[in-house]
N, CA, C and O atoms as a GROMACS GRO file, in nm:
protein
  268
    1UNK      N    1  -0.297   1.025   0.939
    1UNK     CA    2  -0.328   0.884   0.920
    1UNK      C    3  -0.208   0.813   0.858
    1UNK      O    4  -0.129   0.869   0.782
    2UNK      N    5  -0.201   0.700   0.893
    2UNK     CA    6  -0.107   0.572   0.823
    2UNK      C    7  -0.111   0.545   0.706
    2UNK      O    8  -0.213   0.525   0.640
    3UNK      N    9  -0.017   0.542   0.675
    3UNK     CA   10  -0.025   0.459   0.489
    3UNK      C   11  -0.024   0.295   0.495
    3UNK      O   12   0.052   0.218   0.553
    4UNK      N   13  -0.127   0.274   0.421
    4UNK     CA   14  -0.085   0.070   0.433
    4UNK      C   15  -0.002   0.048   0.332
    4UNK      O   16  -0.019   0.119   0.233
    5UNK      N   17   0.089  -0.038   0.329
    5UNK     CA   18   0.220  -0.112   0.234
    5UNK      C   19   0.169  -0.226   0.239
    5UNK      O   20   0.100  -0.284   0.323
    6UNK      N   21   0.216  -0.256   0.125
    6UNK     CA   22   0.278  -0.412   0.067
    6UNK      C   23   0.431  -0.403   0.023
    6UNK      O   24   0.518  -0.320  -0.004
    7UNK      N   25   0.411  -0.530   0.032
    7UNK     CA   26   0.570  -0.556  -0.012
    7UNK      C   27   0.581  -0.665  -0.156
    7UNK      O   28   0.501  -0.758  -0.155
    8UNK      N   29   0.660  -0.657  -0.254
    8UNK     CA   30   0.648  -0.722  -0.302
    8UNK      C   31   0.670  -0.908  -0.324
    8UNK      O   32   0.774  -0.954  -0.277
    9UNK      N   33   0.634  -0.944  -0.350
    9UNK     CA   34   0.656  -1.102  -0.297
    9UNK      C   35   0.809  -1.123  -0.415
    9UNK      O   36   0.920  -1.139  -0.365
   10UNK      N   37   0.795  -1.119  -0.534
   10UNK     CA   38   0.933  -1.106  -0.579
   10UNK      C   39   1.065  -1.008  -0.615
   10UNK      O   40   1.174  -1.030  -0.667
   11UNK      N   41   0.992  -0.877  -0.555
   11UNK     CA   42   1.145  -0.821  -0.582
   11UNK      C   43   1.210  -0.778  -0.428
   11UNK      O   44   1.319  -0.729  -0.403
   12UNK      N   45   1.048  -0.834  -0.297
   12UNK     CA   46   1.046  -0.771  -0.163
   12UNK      C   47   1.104  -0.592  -0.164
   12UNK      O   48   1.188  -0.554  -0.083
   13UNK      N   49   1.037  -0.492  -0.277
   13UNK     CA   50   1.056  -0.381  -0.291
   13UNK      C   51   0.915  -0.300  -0.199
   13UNK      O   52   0.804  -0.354  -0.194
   14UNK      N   53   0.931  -0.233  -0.165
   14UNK     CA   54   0.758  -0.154  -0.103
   14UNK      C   55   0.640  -0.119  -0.196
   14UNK      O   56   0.660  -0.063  -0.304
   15UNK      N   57   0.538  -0.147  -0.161
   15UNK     CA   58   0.462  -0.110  -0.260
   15UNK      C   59   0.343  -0.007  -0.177
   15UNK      O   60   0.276  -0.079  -0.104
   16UNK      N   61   0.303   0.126  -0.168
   16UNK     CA   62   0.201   0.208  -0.168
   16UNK      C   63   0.087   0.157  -0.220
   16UNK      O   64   0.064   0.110  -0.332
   17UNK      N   65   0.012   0.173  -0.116
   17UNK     CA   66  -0.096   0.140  -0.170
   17UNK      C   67  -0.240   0.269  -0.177
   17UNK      O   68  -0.359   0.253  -0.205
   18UNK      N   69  -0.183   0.359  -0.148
   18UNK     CA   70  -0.247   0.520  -0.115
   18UNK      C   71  -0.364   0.481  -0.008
   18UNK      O   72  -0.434   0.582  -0.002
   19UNK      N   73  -0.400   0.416   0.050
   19UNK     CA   74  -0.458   0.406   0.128
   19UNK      C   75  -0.393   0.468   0.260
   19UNK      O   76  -0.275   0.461   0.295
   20UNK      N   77  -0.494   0.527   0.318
   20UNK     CA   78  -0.454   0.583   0.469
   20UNK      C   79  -0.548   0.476   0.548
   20UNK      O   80  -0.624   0.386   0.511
   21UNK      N   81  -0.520   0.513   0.637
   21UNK     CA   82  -0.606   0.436   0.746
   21UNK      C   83  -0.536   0.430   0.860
   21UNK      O   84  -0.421   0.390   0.880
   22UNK      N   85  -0.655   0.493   0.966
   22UNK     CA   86  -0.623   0.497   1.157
   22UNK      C   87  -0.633   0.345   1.144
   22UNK      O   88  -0.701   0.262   1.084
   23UNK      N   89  -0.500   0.350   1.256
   23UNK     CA   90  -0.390   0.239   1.312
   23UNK      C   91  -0.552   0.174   1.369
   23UNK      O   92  -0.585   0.060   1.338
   24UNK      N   93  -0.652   0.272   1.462
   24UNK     CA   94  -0.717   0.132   1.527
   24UNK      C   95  -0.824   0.088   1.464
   24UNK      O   96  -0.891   0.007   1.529
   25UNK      N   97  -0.887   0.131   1.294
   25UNK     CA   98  -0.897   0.047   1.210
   25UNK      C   99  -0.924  -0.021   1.164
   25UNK      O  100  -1.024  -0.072   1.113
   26UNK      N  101  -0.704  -0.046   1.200
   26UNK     CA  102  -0.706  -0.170   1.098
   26UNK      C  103  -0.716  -0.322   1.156
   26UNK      O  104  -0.669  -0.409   1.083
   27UNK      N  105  -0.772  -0.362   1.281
   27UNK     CA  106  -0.784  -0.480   1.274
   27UNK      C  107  -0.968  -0.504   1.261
   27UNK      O  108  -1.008  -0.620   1.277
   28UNK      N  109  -1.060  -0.408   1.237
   28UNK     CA  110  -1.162  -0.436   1.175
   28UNK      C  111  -1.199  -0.432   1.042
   28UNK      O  112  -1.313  -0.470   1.015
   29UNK      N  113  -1.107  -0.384   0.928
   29UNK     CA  114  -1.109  -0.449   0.826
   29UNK      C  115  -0.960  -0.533   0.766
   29UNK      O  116  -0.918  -0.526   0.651
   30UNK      N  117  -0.897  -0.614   0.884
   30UNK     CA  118  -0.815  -0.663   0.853
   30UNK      C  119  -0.804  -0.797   0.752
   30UNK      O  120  -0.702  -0.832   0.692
   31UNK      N  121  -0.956  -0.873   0.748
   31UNK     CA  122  -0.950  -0.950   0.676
   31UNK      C  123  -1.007  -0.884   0.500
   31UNK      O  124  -1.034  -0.971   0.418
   32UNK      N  125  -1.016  -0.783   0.470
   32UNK     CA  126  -1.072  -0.738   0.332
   32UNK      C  127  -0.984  -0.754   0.244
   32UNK      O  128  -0.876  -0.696   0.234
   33UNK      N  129  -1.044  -0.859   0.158
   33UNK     CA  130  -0.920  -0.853  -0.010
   33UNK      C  131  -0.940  -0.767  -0.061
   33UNK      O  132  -1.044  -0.712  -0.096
   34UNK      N  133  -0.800  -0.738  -0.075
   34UNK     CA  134  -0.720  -0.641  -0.132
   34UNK      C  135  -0.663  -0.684  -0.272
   34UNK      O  136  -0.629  -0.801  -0.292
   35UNK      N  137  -0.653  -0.580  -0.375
   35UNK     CA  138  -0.542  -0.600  -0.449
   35UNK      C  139  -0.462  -0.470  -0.541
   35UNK      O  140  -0.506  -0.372  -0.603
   36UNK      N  141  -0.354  -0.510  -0.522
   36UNK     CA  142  -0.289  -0.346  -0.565
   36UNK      C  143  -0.161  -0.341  -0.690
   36UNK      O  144  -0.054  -0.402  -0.682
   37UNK      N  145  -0.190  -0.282  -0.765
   37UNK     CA  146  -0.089  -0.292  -0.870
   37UNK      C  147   0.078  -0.289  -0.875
   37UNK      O  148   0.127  -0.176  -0.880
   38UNK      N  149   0.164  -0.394  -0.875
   38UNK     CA  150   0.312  -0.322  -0.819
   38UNK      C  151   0.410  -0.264  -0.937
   38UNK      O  152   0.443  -0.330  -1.035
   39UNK      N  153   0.453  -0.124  -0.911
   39UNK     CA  154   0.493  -0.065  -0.972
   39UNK      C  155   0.649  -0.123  -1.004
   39UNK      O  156   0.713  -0.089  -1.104
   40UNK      N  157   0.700  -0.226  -0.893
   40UNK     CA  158   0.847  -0.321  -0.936
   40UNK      C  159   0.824  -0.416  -1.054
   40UNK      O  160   0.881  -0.410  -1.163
   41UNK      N  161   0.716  -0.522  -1.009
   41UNK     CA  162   0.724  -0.591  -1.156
   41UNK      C  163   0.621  -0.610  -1.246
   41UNK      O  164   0.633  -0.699  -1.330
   42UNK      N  165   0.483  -0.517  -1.242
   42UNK     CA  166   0.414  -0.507  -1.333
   42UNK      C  167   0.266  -0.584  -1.253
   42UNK      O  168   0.150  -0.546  -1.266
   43UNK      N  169   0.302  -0.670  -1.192
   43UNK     CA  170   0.236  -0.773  -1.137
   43UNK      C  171   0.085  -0.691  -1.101
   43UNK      O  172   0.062  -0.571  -1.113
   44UNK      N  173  -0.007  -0.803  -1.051
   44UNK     CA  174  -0.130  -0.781  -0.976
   44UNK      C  175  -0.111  -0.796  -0.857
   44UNK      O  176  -0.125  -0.918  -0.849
   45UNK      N  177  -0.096  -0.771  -0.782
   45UNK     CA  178  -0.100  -0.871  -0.618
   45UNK      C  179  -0.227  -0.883  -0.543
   45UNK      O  180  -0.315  -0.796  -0.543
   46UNK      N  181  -0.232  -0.998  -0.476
   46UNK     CA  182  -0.379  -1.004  -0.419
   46UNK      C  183  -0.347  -1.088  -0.260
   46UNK      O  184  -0.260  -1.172  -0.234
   47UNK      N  185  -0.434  -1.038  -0.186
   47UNK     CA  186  -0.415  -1.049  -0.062
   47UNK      C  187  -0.544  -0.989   0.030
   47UNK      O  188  -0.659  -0.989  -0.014
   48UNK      N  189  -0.510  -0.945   0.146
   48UNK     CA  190  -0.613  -0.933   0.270
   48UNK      C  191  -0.547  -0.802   0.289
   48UNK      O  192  -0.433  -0.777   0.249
   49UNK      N  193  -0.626  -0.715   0.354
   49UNK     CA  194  -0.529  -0.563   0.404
   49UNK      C  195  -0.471  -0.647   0.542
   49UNK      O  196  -0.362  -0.594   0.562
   50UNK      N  197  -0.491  -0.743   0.637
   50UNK     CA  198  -0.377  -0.755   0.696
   50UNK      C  199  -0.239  -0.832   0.640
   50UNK      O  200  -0.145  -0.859   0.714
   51UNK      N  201  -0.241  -0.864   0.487
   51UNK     CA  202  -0.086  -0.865   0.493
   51UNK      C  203  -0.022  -0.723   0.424
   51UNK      O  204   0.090  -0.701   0.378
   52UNK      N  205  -0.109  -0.659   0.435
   52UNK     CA  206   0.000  -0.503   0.453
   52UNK      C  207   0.081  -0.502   0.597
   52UNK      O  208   0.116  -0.584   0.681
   53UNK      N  209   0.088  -0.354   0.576
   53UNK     CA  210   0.155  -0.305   0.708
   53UNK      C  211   0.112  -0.136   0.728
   53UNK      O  212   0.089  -0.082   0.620
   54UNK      N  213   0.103  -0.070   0.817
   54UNK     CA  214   0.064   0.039   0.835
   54UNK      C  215   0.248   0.125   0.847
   54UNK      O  216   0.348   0.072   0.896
   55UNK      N  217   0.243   0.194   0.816
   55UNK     CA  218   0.337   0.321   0.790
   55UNK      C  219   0.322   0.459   0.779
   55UNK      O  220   0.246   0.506   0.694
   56UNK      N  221   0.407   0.553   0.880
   56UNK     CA  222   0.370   0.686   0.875
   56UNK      C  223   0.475   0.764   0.722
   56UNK      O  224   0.494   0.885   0.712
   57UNK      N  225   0.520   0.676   0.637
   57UNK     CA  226   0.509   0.736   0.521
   57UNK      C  227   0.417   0.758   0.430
   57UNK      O  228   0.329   0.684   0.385
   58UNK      N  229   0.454   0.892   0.401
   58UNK     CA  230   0.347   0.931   0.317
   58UNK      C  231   0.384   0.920   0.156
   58UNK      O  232   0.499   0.913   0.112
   59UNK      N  233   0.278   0.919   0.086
   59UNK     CA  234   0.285   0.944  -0.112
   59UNK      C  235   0.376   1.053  -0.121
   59UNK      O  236   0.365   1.138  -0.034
   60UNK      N  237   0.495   1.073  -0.239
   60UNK     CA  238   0.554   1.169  -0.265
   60UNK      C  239   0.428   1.229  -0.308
   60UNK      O  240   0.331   1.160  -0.339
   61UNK      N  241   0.428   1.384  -0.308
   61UNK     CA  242   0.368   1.501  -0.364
   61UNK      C  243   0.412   1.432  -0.536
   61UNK      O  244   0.518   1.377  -0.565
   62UNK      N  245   0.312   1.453  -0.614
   62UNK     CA  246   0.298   1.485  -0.767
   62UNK      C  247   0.378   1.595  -0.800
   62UNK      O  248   0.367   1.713  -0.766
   63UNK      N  249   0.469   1.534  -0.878
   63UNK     CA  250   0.563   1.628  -0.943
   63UNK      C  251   0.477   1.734  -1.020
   63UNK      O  252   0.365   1.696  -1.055
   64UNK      N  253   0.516   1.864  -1.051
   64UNK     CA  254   0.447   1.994  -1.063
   64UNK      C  255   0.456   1.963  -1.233
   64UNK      O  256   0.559   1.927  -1.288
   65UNK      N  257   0.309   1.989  -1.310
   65UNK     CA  258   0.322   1.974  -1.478
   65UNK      C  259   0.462   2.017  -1.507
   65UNK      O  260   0.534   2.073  -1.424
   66UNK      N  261   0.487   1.996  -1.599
   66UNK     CA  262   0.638   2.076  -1.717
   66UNK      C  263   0.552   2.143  -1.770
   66UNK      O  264   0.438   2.114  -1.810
   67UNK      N  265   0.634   2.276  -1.771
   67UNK     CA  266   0.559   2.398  -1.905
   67UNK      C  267   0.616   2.414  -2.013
   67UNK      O  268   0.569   2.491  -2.096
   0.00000   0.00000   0.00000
């Protein structure tokens, strides 16, 4: 499955939103507000899942505890 993105509106950096979701979807919940925390400037962002974007990047893997 796809990852949906945002982008940020002020630093235009990517933002993950861990959501997956099949490409065909997404134009039946394309109008659902959304909102996702951005890890560039702290911000809230709020929007519709169609102003994401679908992407076959995936979440880095969770770095392994420190012992």
């Amino acid at each position: 499955m796809a990852q949906l993105m945002f982008r940020c509106p002020y630093t235009n950096k990517p933002i993950r939103s861990e959501i997956e979701l099949v490409s065909e979807n997404l134009k039946a919940v394309s109008e659902y507000p959304i909102s996702v925390h951005c890890p560039h400037c702290g911000s809230q962002h709020h929007g519709t899942v169609a102003d994401g974007c679908l992407t076959d990047e995936r979440a880095p893997p969770l770095a392994p505890p420190e012992s």
